[in-house]
C-alpha positions as CSV (number, residue, x, y, z in Angstrom):
1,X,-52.0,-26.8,6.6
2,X,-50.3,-23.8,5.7
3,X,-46.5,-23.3,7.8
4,X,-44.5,-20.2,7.8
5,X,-41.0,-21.0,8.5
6,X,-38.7,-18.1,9.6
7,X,-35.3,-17.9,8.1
8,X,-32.2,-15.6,9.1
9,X,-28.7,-15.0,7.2
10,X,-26.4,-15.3,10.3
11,X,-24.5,-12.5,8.5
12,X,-26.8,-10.6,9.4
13,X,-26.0,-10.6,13.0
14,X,-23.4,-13.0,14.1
15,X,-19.6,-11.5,14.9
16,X,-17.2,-11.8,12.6
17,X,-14.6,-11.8,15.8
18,X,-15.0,-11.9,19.0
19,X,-13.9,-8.5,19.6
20,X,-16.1,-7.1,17.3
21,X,-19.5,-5.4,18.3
22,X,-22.7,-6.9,18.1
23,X,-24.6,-5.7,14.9
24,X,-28.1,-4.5,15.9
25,X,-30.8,-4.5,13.2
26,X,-32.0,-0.5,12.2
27,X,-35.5,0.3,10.8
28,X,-35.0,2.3,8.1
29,X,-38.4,4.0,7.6
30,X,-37.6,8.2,7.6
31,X,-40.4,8.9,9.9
32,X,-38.3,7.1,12.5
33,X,-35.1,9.5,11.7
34,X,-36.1,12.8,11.7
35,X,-33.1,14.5,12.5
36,X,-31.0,11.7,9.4
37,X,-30.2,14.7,7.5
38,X,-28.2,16.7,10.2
39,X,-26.2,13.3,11.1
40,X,-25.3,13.3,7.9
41,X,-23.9,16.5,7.0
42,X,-21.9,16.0,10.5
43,X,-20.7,12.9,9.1
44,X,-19.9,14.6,5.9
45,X,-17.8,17.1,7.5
46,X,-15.8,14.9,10.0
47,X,-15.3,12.8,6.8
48,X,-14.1,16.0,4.7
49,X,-11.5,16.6,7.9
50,X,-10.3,13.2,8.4
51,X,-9.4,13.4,5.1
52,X,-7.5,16.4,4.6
53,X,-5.8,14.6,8.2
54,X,-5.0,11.7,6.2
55,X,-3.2,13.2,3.1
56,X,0.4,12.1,2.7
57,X,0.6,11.5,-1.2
58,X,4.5,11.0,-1.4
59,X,5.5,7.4,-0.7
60,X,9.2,7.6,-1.7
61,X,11.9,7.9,-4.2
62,X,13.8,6.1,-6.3
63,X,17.3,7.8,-6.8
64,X,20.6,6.8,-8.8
65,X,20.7,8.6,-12.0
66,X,23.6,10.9,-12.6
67,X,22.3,13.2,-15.2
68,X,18.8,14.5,-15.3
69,X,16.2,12.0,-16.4
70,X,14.9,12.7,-20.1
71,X,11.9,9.8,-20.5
72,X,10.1,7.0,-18.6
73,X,7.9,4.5,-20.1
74,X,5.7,1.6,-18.4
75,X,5.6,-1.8,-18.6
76,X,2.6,-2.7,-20.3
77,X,2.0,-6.3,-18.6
78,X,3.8,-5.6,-15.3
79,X,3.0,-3.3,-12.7
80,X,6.4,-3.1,-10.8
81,X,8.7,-2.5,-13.7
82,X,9.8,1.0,-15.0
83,X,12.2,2.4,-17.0
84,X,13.9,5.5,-17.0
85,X,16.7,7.2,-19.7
86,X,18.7,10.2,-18.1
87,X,20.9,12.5,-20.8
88,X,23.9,10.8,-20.3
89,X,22.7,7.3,-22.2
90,X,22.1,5.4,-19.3
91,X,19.2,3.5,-18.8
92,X,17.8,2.0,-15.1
93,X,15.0,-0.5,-14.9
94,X,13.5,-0.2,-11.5
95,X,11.9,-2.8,-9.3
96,X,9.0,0.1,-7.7
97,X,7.5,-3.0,-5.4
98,X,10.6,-3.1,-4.2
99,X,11.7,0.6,-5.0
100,X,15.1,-0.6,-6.2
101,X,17.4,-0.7,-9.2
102,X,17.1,-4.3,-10.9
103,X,19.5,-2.9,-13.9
104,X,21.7,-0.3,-15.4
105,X,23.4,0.0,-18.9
106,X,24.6,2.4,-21.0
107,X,22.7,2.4,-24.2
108,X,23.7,5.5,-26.3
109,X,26.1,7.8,-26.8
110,X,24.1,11.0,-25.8
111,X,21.0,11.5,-24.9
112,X,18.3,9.1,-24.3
113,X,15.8,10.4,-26.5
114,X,12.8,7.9,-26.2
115,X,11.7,4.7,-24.9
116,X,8.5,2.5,-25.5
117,X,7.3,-1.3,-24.4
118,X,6.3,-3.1,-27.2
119,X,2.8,-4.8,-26.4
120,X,3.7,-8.2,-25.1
121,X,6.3,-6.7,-22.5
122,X,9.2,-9.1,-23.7
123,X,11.3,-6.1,-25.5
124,X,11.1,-2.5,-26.1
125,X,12.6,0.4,-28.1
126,X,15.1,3.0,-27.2
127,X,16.0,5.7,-29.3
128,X,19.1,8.2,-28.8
129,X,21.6,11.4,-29.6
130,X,23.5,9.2,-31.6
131,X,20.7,8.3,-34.5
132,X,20.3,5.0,-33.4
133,X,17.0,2.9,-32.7
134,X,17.4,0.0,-30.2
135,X,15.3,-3.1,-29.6
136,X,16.1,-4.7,-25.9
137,X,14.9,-8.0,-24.5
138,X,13.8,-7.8,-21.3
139,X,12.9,-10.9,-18.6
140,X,9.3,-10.8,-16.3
141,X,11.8,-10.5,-13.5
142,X,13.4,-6.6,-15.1
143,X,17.2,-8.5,-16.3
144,X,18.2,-7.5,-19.5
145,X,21.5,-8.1,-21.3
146,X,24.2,-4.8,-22.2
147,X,24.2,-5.8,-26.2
148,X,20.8,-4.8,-28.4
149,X,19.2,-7.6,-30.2
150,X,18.3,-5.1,-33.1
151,X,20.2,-1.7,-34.5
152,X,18.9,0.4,-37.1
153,X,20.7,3.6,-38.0
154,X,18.4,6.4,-38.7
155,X,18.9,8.8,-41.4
156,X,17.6,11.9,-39.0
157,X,17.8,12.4,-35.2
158,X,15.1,10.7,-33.4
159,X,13.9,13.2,-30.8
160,X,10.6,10.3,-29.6
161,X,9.7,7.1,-30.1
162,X,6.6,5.3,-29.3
163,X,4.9,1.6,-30.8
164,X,2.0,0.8,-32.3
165,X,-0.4,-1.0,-29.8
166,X,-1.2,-3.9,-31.4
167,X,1.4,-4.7,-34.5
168,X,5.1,-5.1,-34.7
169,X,5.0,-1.5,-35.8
170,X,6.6,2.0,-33.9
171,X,7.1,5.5,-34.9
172,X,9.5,7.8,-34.5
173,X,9.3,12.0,-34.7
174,X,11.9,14.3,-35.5
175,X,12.6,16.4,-39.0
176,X,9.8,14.2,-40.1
177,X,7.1,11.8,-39.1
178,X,8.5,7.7,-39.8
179,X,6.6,4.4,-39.5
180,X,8.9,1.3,-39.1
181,X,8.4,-2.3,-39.3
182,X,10.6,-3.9,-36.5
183,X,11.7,-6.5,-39.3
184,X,12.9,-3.8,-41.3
185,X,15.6,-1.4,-41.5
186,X,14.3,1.5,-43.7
187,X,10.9,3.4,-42.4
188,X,8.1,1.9,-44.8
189,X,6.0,5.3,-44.5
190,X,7.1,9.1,-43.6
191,X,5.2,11.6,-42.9
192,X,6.0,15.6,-43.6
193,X,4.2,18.6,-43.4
194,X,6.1,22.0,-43.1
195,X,9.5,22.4,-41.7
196,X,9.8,22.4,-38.2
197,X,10.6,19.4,-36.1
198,X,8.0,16.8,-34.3
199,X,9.4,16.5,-30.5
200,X,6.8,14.0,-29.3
201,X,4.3,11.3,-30.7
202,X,1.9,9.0,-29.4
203,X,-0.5,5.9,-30.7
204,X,-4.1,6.2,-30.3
205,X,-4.7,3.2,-27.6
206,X,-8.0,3.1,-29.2
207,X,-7.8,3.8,-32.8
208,X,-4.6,2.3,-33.1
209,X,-4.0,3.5,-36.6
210,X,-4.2,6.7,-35.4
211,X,-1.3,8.8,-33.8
212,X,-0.4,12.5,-33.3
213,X,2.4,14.7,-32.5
214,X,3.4,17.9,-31.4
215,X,5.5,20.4,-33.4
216,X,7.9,23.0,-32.3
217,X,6.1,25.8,-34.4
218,X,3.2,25.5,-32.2
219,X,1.1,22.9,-33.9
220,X,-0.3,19.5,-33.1
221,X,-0.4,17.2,-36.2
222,X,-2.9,13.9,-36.3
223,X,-1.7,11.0,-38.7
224,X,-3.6,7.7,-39.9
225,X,-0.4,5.2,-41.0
226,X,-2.4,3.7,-43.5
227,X,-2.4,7.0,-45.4
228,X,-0.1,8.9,-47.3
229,X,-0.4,12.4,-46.3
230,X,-0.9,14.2,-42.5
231,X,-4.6,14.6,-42.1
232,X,-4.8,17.6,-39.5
233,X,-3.1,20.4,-38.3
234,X,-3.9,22.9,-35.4
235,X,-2.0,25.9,-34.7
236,X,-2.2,27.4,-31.0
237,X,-0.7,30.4,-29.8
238,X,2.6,28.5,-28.1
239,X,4.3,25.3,-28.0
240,X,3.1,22.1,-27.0
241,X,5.5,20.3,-24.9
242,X,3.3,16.4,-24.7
243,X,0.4,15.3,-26.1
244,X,-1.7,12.3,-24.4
245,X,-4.8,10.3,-26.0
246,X,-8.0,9.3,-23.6
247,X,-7.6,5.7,-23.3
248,X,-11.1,5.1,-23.4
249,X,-12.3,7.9,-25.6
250,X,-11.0,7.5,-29.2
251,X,-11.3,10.9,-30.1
252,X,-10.0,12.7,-26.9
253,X,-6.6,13.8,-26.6
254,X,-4.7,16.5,-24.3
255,X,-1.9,18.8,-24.8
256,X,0.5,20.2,-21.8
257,X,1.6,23.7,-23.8
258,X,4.0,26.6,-22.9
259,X,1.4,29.2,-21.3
260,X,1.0,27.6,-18.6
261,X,-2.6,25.5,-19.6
262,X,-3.7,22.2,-20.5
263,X,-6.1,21.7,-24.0
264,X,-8.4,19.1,-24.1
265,X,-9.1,18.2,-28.1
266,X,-12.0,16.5,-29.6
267,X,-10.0,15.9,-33.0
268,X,-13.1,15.4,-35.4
269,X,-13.7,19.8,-34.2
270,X,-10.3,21.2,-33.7
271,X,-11.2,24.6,-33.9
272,X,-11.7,25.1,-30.4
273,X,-10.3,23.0,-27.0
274,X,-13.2,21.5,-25.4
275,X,-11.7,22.5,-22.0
276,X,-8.8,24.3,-21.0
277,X,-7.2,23.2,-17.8
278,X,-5.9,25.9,-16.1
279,X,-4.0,26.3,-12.1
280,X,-0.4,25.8,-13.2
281,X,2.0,28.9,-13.3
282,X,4.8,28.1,-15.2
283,X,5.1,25.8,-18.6
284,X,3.6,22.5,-18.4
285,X,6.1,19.9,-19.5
286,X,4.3,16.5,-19.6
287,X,0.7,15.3,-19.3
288,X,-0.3,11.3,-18.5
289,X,-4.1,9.9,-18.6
290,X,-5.0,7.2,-16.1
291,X,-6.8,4.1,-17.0
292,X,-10.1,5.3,-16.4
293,X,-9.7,8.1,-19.0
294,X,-11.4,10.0,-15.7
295,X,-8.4,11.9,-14.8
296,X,-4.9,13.2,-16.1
297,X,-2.0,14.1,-14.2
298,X,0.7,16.8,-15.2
299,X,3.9,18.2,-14.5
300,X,5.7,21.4,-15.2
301,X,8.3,24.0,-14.3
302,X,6.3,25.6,-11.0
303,X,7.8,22.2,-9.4
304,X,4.5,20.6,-8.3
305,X,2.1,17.7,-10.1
306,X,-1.4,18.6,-10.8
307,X,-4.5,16.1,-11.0
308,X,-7.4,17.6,-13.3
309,X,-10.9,15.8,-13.7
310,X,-11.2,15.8,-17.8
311,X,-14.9,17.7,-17.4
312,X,-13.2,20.4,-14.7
313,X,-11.1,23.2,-15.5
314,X,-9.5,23.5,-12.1
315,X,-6.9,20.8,-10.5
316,X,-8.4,18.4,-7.8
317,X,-4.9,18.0,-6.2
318,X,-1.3,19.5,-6.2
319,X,1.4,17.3,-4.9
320,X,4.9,19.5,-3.9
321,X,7.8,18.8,-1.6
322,X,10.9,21.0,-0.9
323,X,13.6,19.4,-2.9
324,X,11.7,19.0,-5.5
325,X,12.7,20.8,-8.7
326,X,11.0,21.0,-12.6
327,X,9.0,18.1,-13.2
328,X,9.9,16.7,-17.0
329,X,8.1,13.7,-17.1
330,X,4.9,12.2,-15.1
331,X,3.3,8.4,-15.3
332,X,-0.3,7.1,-13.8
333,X,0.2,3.1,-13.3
334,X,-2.0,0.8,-14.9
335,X,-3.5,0.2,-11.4
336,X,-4.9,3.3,-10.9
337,X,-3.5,3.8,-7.6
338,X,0.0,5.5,-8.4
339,X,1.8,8.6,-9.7
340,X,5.6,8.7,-11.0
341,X,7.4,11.7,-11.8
342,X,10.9,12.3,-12.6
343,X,12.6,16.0,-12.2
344,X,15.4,18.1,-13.0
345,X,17.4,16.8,-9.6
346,X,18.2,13.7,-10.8
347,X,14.8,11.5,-9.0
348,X,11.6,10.0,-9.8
349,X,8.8,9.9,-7.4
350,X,6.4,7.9,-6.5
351,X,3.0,9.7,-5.3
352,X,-0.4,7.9,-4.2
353,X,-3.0,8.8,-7.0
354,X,-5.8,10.1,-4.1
355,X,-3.6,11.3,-1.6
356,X,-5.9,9.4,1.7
357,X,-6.7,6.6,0.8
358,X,-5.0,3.6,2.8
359,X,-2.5,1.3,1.4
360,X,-2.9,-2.6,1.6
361,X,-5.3,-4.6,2.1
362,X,-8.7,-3.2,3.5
363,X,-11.5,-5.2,5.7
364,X,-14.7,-5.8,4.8
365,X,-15.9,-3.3,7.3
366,X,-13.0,-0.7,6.3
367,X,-14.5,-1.1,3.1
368,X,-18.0,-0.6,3.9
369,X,-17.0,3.0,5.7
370,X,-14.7,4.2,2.8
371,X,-17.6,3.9,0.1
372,X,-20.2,5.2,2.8
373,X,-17.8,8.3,3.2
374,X,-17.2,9.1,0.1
375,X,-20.9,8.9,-0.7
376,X,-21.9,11.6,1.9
377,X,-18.6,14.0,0.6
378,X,-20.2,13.6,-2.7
379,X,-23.8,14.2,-1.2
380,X,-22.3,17.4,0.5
381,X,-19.9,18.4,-1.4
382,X,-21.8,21.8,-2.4
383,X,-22.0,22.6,1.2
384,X,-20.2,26.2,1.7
385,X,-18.2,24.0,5.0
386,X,-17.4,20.7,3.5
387,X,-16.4,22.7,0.0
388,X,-14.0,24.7,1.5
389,X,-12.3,22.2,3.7
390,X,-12.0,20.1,0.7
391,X,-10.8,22.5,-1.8
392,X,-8.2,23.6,0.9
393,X,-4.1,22.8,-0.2
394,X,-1.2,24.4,1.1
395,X,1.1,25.5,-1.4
396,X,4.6,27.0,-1.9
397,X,4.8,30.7,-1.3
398,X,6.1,31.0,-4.9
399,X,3.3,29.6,-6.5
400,X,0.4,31.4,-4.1
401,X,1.8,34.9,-5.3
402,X,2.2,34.0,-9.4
403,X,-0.8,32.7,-8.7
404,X,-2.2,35.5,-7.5
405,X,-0.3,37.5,-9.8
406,X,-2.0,35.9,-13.4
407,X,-5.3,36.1,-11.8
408,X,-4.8,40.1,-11.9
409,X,-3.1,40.0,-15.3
410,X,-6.9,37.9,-16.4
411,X,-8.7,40.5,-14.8
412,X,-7.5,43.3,-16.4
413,X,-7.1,41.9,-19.8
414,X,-11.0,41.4,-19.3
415,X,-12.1,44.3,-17.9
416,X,-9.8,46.2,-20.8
417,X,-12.1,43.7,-23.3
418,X,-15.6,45.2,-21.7
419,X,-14.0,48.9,-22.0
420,X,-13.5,48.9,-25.8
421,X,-16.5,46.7,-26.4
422,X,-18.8,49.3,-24.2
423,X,-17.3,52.4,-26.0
424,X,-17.0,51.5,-29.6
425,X,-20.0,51.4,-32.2
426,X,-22.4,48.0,-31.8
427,X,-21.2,45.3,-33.2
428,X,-17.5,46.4,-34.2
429,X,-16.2,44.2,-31.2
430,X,-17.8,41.1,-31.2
431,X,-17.3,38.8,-27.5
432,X,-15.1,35.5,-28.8
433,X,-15.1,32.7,-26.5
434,X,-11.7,32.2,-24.5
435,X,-11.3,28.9,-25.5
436,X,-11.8,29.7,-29.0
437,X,-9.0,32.4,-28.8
438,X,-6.8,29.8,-28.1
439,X,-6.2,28.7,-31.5
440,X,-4.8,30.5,-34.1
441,X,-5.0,28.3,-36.9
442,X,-6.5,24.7,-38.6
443,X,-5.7,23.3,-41.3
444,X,-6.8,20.2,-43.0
């Protein structure tokens, strides 16, 4: 004899409190649901709303510095610890958990040119006005002591520093290019090519043999250490102020430059940007990946923060608040869930990464909603109602009108373009990309 026994999860229907509601089991067949569709895009929308209701990015501010900060760096193991180096030589390490500061010391005479973690989190580097290189140790708990372990006296003027991500190696940029071995005193590899100065210079967190800098006559130079020689250059029209590598594409990297855009560079075809990031309205100072490699975050003298998708051209967000001046320097934390910025007034800033999303610890349930939310935005989001909302951001009066003010200058510089291409001879003004008018020069 044959028995069919019947079997039920009680998740499926039992309370997880006795205050909750009963959960009632739903047949989803669509020829039950007719009207599904419109419930959706209602949901869409209220969704859209609520979250535009929700959006309260800045979280708070960590202030103390008495001169204006010049570099941050991250701790690479540790989520609460930062550093920060003002223009005065002093350096802070901040507890953000507790948004407090755990230490300060004065490290250089001058400036505070650079900082960087080395990979294990137990010391890092500081570099200053003085043409000195410091290595610091540094506790889990942020305590550090006032003397250096290490001091090596460079023969040139640091102007960055930044390490290698997985040997006792850093580099430092200023007349010229130099590896160092932390062992050692003298740079076992330098790097020149042309005159000007490097200002900044980053490791390739995937390639880690890689690195590349940014020159002040308007070029951006990639380097392999286990060369001899530079092995590309890029010229663009002005200066690059940061440079930032995709974490997880080995070949990506971004520039923040002076005319107000963002470059996105594959480096094995540097002839033209692969995007060009565009909404800011005065120089762009500093640029910062986040984990993911899905996003970037940047900073610049129109005194707000910009979020760009890498595949979009066009900011998601803009973060701004009334005392805030020129943004130097931005950070994404290794969690993915928070923004720092440091500005000309002496403060950095800590900013939620997506502006509505709840802090702490979510329910199930709460969970549940969120993803089912964002999965009808994402369903609607082409919708004329639910796009609009969305794209919706109140900004400073300045910025609206310069704004609105380049957007005119593009047009016209565009419509001048179609004038001399319709009224001279076929062929004599040929229609060049905009991204490829970007740069002006390569060199290999």
């Amino acid at each position: 004899m044959k028995v069919k026994v019947l079997c039920r999860n009680p998740d499926d229907y039992v309370r997880e409190t006795k205050r909750d509601i009963h959960k009632v089991p739903r047949n989803y067949d669509p020829g039950l649901h007719p009207f599904e569709a419109p419930r959706e895009y209602v949901r869409a929308l209220n969704a859209t709303k609520l979250e535009r209701v929700f959006a309260k990015p800045f979280l708070g501010a960590l202030d103390g510095h008495r001169d204006v900060i010049h570099c941050m760096s991250k701790h690479p193991t540790s989520l609460s610890l930062l550093l920060s180096g003002a223009c005065d030589g002093e350096i802070r390490i901040w507890n953000l958990a507790q948004r407090s500061c755990v230490k300060t010391f004065q490290a250089h005479e001058g400036f505070v040119r650079g900082m960087c973690f080395h990979p294990d989190g137990n010391n890092f580097l500081t570099c200053g006005g003085d043409s000195t290189i410091k290595q610091w140790r540094i506790t889990p708990e942020g305590d550090t002591e006032n003397e250096p372990i290490n001091t090596i006296l460079s023969q040139t003027l640091p102007l960055s520093i930044d390490h290698h991500w997985s040997e006792n190696v850093f580099s430092t940029c200023g007349e010229q290019v130099n590896i160092w071995d932390e062992e050692r005193t003298e740079p076992i590899r330098s790097f020149t090519w042309g005159v000007d100065s490097v200002h900044t210079v980053k490791f390739n967190p995937v390639e880690h043999h890689l690195l590349a800098g940014c020159a002040s006559d308007r070029s951006i130079l990639l380097y392999d250490m286990r060369g001899s020689a530079p092995l590309r250059k890029v010229i663009l029209k002005l200066k690059s102020n940061s440079i930032a590598w995709n974490p997880l594409e080995a070949f990506v990297f971004t520039v923040a430059n002076e005319d107000y855009n963002l470059y996105s560079f594959d480096m094995r075809k540097l002839s033209m940007p692969i995007n060009i990031h565009m909404d800011h309205v005065s120089a762009v100072m500093d640029v910062d990946y986040s984990p993911t490699g899905k996003e970037f975050v940047s900073g610049g003298y129109d005194k707000c923060l910009r979020i760009f998708p890498v595949d979009k051209g066009h900011s998601r967000e803009v973060y701004h608040t009334k005392r805030m001046q020129r943004v130097v320097l931005v950070k994404w934390s290794l969690d993915n869930k928070y923004i720092l910025s440091a500005s000309d007034e002496m403060n950095i800033r800590v900013w939620k990464a997506r502006a509505s999303e709840k802090m702490g610890v979510l329910r199930p349930r709460e969970k549940t909603a969120f993803n089912y939310n964002e999965k009808l935005k994402d369903k609607f989001a082409h919708h004329p109602q639910v796009k609009r909302i969305s794209r919706h951001r109140h900004i400073p009066k300045a910025i609206y009108h310069a704004a609105k003010e380049h957007g005119i200058i593009k047009e016209s510089k565009k419509r001048k373009e179609s004038n001399v291409r319709a009224h001279s001879k076929e062929g004599t003004v040929p229609h060049i990309p905009d991204r490829k008018k970007r740069v002006v020069a390569e060199m290999e």
